[in-house]
mmCIF file of the N, C-alpha and C atoms, coordinates in Angstrom:
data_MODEL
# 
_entry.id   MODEL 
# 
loop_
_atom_site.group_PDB 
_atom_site.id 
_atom_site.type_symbol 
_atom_site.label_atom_id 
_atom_site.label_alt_id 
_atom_site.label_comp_id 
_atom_site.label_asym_id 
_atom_site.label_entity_id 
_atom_site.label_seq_id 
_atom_site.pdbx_PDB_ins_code 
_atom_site.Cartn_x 
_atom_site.Cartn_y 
_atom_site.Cartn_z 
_atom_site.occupancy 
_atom_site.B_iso_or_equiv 
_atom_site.pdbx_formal_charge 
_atom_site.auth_seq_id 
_atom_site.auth_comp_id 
_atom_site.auth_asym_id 
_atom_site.auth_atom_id 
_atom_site.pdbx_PDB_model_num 
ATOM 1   N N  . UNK A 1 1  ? -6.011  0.499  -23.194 1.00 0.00 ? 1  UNK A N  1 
ATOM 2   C CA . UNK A 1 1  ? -4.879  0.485  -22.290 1.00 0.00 ? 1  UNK A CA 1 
ATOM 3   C C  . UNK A 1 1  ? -5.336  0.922  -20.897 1.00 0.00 ? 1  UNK A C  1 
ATOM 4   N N  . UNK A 1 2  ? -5.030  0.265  -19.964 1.00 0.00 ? 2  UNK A N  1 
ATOM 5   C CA . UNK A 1 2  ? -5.369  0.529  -18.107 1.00 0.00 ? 2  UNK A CA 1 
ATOM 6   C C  . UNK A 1 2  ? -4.356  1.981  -17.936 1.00 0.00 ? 2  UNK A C  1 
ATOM 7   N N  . UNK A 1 3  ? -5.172  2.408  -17.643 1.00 0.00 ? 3  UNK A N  1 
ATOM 8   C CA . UNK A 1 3  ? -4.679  4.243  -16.785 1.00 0.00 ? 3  UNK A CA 1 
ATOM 9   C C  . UNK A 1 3  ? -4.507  3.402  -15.330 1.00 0.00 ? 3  UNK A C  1 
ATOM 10  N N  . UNK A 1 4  ? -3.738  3.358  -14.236 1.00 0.00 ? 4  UNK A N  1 
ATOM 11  C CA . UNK A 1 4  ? -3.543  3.306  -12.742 1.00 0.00 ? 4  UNK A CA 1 
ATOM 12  C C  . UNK A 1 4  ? -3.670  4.390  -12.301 1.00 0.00 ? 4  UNK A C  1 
ATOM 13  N N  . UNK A 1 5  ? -3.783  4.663  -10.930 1.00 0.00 ? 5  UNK A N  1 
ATOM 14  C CA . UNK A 1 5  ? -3.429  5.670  -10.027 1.00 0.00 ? 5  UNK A CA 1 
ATOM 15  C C  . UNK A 1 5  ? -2.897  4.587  -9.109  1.00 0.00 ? 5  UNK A C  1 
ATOM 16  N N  . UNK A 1 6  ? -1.995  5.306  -8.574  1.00 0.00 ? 6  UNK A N  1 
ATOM 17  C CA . UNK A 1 6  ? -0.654  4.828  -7.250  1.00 0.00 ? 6  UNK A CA 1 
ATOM 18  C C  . UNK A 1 6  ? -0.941  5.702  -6.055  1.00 0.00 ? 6  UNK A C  1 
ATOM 19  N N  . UNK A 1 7  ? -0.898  4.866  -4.927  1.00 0.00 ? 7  UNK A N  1 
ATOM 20  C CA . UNK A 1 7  ? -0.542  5.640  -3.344  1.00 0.00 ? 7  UNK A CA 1 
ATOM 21  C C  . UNK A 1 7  ? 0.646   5.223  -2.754  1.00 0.00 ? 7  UNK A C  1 
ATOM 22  N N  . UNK A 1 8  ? 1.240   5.517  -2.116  1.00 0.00 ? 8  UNK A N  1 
ATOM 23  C CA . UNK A 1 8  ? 2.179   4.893  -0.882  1.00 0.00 ? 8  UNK A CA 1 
ATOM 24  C C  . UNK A 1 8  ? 1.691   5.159  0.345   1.00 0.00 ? 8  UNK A C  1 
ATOM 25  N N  . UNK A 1 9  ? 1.959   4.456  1.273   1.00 0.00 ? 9  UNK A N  1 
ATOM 26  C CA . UNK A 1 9  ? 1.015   4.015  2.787   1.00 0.00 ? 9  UNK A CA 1 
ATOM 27  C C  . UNK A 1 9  ? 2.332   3.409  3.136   1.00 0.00 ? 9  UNK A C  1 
ATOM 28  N N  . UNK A 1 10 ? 2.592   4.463  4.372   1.00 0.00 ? 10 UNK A N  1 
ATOM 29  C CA . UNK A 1 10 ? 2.906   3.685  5.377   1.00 0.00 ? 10 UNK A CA 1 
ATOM 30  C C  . UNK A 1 10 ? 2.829   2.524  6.462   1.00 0.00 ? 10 UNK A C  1 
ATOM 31  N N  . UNK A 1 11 ? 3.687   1.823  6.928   1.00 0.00 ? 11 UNK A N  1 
ATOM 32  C CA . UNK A 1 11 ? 3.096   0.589  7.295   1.00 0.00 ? 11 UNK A CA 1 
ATOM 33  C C  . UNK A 1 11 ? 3.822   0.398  8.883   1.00 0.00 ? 11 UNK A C  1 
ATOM 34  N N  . UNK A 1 12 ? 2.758   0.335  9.768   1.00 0.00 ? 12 UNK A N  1 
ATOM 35  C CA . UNK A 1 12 ? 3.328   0.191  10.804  1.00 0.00 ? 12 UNK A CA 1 
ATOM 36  C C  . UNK A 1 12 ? 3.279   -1.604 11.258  1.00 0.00 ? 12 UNK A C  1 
ATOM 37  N N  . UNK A 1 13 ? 4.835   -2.588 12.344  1.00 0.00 ? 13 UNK A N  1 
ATOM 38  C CA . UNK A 1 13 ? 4.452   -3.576 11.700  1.00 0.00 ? 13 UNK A CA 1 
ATOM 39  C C  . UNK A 1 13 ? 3.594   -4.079 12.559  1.00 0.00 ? 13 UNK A C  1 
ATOM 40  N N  . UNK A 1 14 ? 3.137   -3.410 13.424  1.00 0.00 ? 14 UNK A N  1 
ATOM 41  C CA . UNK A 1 14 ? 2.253   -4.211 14.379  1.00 0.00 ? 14 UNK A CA 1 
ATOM 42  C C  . UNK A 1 14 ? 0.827   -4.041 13.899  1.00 0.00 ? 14 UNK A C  1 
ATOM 43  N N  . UNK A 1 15 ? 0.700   -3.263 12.693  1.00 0.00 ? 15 UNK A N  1 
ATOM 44  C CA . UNK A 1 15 ? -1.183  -2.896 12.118  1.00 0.00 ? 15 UNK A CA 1 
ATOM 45  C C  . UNK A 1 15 ? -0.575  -3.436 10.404  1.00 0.00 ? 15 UNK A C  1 
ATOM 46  N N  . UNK A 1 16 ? 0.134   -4.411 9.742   1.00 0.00 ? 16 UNK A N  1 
ATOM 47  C CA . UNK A 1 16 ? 0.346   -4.046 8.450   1.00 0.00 ? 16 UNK A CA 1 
ATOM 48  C C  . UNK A 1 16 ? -0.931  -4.836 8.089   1.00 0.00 ? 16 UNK A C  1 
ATOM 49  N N  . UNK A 1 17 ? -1.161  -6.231 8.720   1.00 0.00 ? 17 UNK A N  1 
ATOM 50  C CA . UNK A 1 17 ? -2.548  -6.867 7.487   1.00 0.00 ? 17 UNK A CA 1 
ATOM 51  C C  . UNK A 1 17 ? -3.648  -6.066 7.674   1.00 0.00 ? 17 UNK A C  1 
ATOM 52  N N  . UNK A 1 18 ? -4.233  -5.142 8.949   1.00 0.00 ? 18 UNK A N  1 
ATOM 53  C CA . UNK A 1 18 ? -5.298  -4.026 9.147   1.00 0.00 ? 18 UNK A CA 1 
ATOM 54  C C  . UNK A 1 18 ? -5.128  -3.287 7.745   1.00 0.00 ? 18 UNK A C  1 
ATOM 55  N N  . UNK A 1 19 ? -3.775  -2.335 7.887   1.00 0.00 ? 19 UNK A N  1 
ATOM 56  C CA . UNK A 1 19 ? -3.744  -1.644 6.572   1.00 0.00 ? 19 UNK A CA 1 
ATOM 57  C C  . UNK A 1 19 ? -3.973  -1.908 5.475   1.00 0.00 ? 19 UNK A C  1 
ATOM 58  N N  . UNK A 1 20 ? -2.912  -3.025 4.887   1.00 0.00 ? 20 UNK A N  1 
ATOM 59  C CA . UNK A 1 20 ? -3.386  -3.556 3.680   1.00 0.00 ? 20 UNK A CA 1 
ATOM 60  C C  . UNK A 1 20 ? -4.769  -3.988 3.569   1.00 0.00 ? 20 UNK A C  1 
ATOM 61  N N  . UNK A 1 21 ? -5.496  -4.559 4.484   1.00 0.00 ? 21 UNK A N  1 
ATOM 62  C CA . UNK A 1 21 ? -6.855  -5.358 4.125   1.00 0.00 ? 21 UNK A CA 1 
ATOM 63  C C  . UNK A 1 21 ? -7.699  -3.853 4.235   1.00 0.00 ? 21 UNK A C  1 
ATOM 64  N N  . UNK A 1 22 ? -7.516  -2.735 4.727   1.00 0.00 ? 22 UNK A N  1 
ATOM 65  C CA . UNK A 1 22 ? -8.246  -1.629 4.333   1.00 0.00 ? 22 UNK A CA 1 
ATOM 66  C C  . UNK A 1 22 ? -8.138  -1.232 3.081   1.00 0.00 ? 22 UNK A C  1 
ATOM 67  N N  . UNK A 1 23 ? -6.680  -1.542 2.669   1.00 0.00 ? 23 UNK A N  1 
ATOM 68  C CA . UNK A 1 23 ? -6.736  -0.114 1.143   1.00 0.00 ? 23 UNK A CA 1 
ATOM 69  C C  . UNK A 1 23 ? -7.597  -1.266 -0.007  1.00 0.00 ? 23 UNK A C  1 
ATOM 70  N N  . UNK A 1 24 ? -6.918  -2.785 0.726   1.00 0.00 ? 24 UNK A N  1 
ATOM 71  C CA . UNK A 1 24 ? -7.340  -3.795 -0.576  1.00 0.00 ? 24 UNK A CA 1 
ATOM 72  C C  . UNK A 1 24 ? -8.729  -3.466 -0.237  1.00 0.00 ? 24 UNK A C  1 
ATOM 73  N N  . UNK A 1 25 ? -9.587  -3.249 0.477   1.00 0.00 ? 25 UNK A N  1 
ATOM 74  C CA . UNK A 1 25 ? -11.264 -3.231 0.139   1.00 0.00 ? 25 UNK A CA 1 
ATOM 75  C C  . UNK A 1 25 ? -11.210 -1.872 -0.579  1.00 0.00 ? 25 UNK A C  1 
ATOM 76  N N  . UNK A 1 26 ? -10.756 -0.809 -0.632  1.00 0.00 ? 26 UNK A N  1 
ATOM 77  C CA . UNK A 1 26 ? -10.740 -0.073 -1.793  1.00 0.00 ? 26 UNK A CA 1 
ATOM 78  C C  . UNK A 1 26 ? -10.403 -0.010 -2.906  1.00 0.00 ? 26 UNK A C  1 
ATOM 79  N N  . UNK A 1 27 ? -10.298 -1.224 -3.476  1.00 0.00 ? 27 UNK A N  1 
ATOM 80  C CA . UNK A 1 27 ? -9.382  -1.837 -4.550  1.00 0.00 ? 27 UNK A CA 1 
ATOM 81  C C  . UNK A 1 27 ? -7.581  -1.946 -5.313  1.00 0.00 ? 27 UNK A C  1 
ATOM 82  N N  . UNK A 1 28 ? -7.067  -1.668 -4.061  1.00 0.00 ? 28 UNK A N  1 
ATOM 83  C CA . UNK A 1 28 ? -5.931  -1.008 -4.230  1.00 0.00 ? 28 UNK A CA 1 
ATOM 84  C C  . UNK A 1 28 ? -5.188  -2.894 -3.986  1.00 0.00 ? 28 UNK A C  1 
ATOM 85  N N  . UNK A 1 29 ? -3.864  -2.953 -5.190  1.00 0.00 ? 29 UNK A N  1 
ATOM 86  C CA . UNK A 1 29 ? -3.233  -4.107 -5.287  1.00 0.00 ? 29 UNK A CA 1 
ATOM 87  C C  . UNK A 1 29 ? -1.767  -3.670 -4.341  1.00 0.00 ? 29 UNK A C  1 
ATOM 88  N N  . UNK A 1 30 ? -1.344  -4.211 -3.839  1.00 0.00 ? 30 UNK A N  1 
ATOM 89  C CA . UNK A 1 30 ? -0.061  -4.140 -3.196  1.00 0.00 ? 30 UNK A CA 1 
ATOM 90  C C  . UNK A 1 30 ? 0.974   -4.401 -4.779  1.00 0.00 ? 30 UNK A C  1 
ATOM 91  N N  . UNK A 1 31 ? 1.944   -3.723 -4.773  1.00 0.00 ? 31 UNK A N  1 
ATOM 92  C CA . UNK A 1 31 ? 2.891   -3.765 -5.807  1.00 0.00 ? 31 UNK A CA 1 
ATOM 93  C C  . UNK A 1 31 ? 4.449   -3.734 -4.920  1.00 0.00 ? 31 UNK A C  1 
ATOM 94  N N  . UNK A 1 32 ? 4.438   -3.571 -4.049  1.00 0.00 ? 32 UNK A N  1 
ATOM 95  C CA . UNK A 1 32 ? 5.864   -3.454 -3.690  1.00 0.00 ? 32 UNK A CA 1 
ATOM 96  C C  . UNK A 1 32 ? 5.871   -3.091 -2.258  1.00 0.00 ? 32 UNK A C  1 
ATOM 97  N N  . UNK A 1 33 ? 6.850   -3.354 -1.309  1.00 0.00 ? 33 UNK A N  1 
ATOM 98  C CA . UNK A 1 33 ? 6.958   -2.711 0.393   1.00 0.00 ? 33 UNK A CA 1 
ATOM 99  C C  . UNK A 1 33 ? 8.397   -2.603 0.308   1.00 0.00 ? 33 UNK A C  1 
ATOM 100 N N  . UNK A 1 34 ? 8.644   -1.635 0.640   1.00 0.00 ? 34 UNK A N  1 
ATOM 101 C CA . UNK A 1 34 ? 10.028  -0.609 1.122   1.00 0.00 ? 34 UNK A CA 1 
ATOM 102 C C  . UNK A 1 34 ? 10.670  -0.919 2.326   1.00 0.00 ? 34 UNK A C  1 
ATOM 103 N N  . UNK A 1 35 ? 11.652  -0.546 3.021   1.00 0.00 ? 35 UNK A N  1 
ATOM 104 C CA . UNK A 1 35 ? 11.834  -0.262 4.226   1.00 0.00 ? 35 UNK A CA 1 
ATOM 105 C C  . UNK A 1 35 ? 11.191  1.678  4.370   1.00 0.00 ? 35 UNK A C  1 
ATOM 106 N N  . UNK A 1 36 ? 10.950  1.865  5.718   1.00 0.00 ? 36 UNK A N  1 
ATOM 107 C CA . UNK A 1 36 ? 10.662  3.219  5.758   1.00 0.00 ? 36 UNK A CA 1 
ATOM 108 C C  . UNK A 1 36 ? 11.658  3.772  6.149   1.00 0.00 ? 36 UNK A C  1 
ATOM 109 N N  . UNK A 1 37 ? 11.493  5.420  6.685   1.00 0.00 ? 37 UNK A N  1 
ATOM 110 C CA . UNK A 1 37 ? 12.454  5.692  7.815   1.00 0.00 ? 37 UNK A CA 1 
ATOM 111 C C  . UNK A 1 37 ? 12.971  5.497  8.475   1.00 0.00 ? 37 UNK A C  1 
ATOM 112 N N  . UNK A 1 38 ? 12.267  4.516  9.639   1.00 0.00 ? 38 UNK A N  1 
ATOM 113 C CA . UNK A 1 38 ? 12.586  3.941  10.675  1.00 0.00 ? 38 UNK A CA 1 
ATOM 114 C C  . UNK A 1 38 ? 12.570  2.655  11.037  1.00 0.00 ? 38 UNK A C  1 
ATOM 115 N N  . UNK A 1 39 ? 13.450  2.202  11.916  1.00 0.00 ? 39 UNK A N  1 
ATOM 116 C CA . UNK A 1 39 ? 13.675  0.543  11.779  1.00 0.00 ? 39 UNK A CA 1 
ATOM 117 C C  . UNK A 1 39 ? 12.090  -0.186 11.856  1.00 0.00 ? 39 UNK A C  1 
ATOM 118 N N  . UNK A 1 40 ? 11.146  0.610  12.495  1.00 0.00 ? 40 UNK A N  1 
ATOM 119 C CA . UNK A 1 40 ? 9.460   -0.063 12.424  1.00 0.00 ? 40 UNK A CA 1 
ATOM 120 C C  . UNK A 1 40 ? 8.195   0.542  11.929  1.00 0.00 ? 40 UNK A C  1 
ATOM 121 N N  . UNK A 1 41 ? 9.129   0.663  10.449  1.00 0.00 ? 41 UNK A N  1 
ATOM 122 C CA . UNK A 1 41 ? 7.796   1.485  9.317   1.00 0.00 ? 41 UNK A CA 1 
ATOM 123 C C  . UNK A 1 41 ? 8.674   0.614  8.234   1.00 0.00 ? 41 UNK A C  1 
ATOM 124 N N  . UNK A 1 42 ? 7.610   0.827  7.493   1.00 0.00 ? 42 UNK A N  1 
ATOM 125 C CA . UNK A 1 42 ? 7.227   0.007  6.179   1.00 0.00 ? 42 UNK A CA 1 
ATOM 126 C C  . UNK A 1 42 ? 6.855   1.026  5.142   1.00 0.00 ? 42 UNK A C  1 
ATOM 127 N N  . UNK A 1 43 ? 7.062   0.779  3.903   1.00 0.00 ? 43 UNK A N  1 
ATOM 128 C CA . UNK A 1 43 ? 6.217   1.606  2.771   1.00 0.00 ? 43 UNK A CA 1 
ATOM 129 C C  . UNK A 1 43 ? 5.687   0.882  2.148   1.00 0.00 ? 43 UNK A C  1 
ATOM 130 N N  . UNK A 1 44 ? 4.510   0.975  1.877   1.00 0.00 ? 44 UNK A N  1 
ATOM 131 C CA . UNK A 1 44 ? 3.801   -0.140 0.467   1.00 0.00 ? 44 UNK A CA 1 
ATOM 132 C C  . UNK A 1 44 ? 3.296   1.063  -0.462  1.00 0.00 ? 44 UNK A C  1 
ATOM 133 N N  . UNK A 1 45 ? 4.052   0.448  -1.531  1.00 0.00 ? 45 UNK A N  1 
ATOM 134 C CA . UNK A 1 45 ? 3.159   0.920  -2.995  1.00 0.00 ? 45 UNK A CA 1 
ATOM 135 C C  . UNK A 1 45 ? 2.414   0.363  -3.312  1.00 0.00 ? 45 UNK A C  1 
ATOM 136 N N  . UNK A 1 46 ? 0.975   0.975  -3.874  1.00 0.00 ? 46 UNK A N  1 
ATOM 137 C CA . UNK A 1 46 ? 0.120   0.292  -4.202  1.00 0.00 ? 46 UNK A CA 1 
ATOM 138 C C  . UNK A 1 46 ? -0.713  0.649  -5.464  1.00 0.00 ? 46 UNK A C  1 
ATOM 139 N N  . UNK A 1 47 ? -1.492  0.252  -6.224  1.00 0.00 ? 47 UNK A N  1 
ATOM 140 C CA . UNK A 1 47 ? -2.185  0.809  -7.205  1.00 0.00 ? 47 UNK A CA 1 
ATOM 141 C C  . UNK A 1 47 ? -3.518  0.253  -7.663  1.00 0.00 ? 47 UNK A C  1 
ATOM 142 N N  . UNK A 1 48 ? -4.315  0.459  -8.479  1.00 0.00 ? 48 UNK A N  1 
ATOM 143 C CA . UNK A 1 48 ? -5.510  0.148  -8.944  1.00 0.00 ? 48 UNK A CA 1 
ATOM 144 C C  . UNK A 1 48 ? -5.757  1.357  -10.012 1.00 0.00 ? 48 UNK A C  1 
ATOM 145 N N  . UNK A 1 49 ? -6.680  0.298  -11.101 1.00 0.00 ? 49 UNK A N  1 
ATOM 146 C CA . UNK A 1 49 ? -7.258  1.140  -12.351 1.00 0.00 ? 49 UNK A CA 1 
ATOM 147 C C  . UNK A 1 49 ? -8.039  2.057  -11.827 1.00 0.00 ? 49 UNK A C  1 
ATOM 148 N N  . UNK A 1 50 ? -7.789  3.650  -12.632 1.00 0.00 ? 50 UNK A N  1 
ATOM 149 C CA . UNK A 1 50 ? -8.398  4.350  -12.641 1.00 0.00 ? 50 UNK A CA 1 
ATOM 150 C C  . UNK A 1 50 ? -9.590  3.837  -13.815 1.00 0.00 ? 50 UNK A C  1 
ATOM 151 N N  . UNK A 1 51 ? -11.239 4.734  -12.814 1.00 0.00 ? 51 UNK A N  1 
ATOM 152 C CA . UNK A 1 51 ? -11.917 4.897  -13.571 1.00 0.00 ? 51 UNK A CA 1 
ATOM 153 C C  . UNK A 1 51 ? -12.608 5.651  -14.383 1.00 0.00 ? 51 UNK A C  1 
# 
């Protein structure tokens, strides 16, 4: 059975493919984006197998 670990990352929208294409080179899958706080933030959940 896959163990995950999860982050959430904020997402600003003028840097979001920077962000995402950073966490994805750490192997992290996008699973979901939120609204944030504020009308120009974002939340992404994200996850990848723990090893």
């Amino acid at each position: 059975m896959t163990k995950w670990e999860y982050v959430t990352v904020p997402l600003l929208t003028h840097a979001t493919k920077q962000i995402l294409d950073n966490w994805g080179d750490d192997g992290y899958e996008l699973v979901a984006v939120v609204p944030g706080p504020n009308a120009e933030q974002l939340v992404a959940y994200m996850k990848r197998p723990k090893e």
